[in-house]
C-alpha positions as a Markdown table, in Angstrom:
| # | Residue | x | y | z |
|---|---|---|---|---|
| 1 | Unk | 75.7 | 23.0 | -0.5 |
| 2 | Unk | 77.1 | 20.9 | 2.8 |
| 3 | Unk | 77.1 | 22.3 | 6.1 |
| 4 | Unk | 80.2 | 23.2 | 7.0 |
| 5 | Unk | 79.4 | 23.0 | 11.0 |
| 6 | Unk | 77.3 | 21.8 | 13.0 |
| 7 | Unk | 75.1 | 24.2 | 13.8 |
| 8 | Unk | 73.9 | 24.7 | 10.3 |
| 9 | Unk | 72.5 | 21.2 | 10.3 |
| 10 | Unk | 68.4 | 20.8 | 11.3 |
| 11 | Unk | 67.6 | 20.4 | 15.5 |
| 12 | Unk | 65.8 | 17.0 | 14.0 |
| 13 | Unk | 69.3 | 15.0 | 13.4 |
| 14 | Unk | 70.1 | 15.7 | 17.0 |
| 15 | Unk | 73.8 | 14.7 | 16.0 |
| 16 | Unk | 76.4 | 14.6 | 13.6 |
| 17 | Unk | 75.7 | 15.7 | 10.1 |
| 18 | Unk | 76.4 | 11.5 | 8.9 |
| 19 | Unk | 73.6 | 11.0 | 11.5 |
| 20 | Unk | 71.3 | 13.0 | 10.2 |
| 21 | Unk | 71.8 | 11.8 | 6.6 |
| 22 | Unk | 71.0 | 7.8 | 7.8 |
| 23 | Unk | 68.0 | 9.0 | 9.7 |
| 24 | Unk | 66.7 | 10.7 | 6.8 |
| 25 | Unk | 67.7 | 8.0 | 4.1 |
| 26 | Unk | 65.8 | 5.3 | 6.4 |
| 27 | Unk | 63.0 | 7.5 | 6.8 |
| 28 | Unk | 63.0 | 7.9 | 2.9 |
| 29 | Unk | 63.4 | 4.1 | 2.6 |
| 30 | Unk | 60.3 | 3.2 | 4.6 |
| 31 | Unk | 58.0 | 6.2 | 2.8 |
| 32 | Unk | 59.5 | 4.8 | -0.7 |
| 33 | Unk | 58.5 | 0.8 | 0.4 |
| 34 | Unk | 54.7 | 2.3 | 1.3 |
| 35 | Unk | 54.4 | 3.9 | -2.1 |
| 36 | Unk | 55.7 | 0.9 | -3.5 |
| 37 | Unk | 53.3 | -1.3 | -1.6 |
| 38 | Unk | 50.2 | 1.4 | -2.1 |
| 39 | Unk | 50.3 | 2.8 | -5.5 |
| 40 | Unk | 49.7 | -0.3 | -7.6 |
| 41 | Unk | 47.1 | -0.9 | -5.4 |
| 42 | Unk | 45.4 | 2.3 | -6.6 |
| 43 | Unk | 43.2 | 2.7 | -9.9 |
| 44 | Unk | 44.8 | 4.6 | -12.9 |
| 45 | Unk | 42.5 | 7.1 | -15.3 |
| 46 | Unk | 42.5 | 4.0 | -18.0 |
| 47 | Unk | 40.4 | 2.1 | -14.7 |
| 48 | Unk | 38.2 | 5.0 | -13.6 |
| 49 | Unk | 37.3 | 5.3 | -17.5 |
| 50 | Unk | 36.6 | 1.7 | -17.8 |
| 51 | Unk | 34.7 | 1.9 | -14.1 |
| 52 | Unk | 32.7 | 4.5 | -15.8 |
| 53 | Unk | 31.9 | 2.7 | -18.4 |
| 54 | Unk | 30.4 | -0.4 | -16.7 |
| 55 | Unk | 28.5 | 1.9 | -14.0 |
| 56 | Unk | 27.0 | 3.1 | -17.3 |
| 57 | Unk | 26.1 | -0.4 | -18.6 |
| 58 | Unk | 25.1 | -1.2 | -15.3 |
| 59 | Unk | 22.6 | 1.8 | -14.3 |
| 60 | Unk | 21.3 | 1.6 | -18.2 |
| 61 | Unk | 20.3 | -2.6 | -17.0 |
| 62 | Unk | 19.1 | -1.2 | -14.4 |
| 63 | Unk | 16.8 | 1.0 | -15.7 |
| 64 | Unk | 15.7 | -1.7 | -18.4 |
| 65 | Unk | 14.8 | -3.6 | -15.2 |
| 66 | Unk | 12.7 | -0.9 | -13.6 |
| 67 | Unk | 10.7 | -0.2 | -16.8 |
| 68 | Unk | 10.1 | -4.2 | -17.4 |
| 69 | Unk | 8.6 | -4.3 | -13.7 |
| 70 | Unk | 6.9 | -1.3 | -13.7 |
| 71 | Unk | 5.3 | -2.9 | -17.1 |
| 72 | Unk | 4.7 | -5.6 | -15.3 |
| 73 | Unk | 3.0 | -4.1 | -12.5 |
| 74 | Unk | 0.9 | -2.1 | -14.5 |
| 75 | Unk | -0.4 | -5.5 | -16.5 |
| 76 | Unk | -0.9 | -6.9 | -12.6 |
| 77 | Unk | -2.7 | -4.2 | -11.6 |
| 78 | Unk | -5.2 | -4.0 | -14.7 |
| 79 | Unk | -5.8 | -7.2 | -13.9 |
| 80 | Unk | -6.5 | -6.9 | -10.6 |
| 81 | Unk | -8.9 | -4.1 | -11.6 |
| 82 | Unk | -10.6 | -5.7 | -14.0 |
| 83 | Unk | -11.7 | -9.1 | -11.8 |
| 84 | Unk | -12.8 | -6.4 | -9.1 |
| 85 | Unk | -15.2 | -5.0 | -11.4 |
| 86 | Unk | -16.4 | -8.5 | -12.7 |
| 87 | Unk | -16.1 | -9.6 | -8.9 |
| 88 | Unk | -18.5 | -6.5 | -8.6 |
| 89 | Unk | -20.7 | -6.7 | -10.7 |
| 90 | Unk | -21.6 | -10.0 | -10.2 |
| 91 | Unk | -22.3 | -9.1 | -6.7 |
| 92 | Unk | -24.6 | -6.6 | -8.0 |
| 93 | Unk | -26.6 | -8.7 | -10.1 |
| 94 | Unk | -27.0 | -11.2 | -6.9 |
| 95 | Unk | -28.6 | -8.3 | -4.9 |
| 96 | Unk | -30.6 | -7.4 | -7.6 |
| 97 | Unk | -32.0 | -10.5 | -7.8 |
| 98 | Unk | -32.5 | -10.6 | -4.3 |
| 99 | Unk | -33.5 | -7.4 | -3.8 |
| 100 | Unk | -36.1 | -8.2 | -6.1 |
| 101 | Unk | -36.8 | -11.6 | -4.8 |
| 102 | Unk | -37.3 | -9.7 | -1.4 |
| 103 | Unk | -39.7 | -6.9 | -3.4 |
| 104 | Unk | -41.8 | -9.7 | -4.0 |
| 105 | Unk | -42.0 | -11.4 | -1.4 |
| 106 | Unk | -43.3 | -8.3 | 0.8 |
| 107 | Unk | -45.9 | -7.8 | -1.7 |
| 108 | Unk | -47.5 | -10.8 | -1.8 |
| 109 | Unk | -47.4 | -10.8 | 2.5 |
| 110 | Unk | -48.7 | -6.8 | 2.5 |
| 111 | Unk | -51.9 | -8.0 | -0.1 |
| 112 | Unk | -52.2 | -11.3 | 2.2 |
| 113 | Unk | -52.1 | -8.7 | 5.3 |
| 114 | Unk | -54.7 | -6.5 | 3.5 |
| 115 | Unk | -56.9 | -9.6 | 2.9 |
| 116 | Unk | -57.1 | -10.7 | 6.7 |
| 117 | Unk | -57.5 | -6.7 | 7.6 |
| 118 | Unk | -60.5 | -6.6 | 5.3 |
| 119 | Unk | -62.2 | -10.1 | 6.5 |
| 120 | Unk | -61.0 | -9.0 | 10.0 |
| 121 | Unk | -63.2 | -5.1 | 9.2 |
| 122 | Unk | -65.9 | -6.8 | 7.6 |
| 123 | Unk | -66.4 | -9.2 | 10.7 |
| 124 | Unk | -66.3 | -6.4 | 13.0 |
| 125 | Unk | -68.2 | -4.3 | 11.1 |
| 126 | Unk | -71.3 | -7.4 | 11.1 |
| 127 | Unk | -70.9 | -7.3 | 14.4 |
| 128 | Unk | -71.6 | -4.3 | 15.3 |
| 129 | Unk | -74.5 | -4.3 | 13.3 |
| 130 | Unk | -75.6 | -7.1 | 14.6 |
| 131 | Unk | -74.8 | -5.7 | 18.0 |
| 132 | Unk | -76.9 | -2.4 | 17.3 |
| 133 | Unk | -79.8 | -4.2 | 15.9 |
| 134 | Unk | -79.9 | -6.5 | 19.2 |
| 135 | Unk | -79.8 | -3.4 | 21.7 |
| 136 | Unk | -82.5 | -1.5 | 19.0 |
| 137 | Unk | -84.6 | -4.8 | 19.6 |
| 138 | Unk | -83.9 | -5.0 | 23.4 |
| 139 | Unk | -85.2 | -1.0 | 23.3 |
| 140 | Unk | -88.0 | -1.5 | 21.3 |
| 141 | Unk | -88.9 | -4.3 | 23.2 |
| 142 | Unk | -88.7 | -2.5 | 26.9 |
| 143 | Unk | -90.3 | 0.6 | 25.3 |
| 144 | Unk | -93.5 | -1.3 | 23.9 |
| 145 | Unk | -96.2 | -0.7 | 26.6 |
| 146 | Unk | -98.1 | -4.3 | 28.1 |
């Protein structure tokens, strides 16, 4: 229905009713030339169904991916275990041998130690003897009336 004065007419033509009407259709203008401009721009369902699709594809690679590394870092790390414990046991083997090398080693030096402890005894022990049976002598000797 037109308005019929001007006081019918919205505060925001500030004018006559032909004003208003050109504010408003260049206002609609400019609105209509962004829509134009934006709404190609912007993706359809058919695009955010295909989108889908290929996040899909994309997350199931990924995943393949994952699985094939994880694989592969299992394999790595049974590896790495297993030359540890070859690493390891040949280390133990060496300090056996050692250990053992050692074992001897000090057993041949105690009974060598044991050897000069018994000469070293057997000297003393003569020695005393021999030490005794001097002062008996020297006794007797002082003892024995001239």
């Amino acid at each position: 229905m037109p308005a019929t004065s001007d006081t019918t007419e919205p505060e925001l033509a500030n004018g006559e009713p032909g004003d208003y009407h050109r504010k408003m259709d260049r206002r609609l203008i400019v609105l209509e030339t962004r829509f134009d401009t934006i709404l190609p721009t912007l993706a359809t369902k058919t695009d955010l169904i295909g989108m889908k699709g290929e996040l899909k594809a994309d997350i199931s690679q990924l995943r393949a991916e994952m699985h094939g590394i994880e694989g592969k870092s299992t394999a790595e790390m049974h590896g790495i275990e297993a030359n540890l414990k070859a690493e390891m046991h040949g280390i133990d083997a060496n300090l056996k041998a050692e250990m053992h090398g050692i074992d001897a080693n000090l057993k041949t030096e105690m009974r060598d130690l044991i050897t000069k402890l018994q000469q070293q005894m057997t000297t003393m022990v003569i020695a005393v003897v021999v030490g005794f049976g001097g002062m008996i002598l020297a006794f007797v000797t002082l003892l024995r009336p001239r």
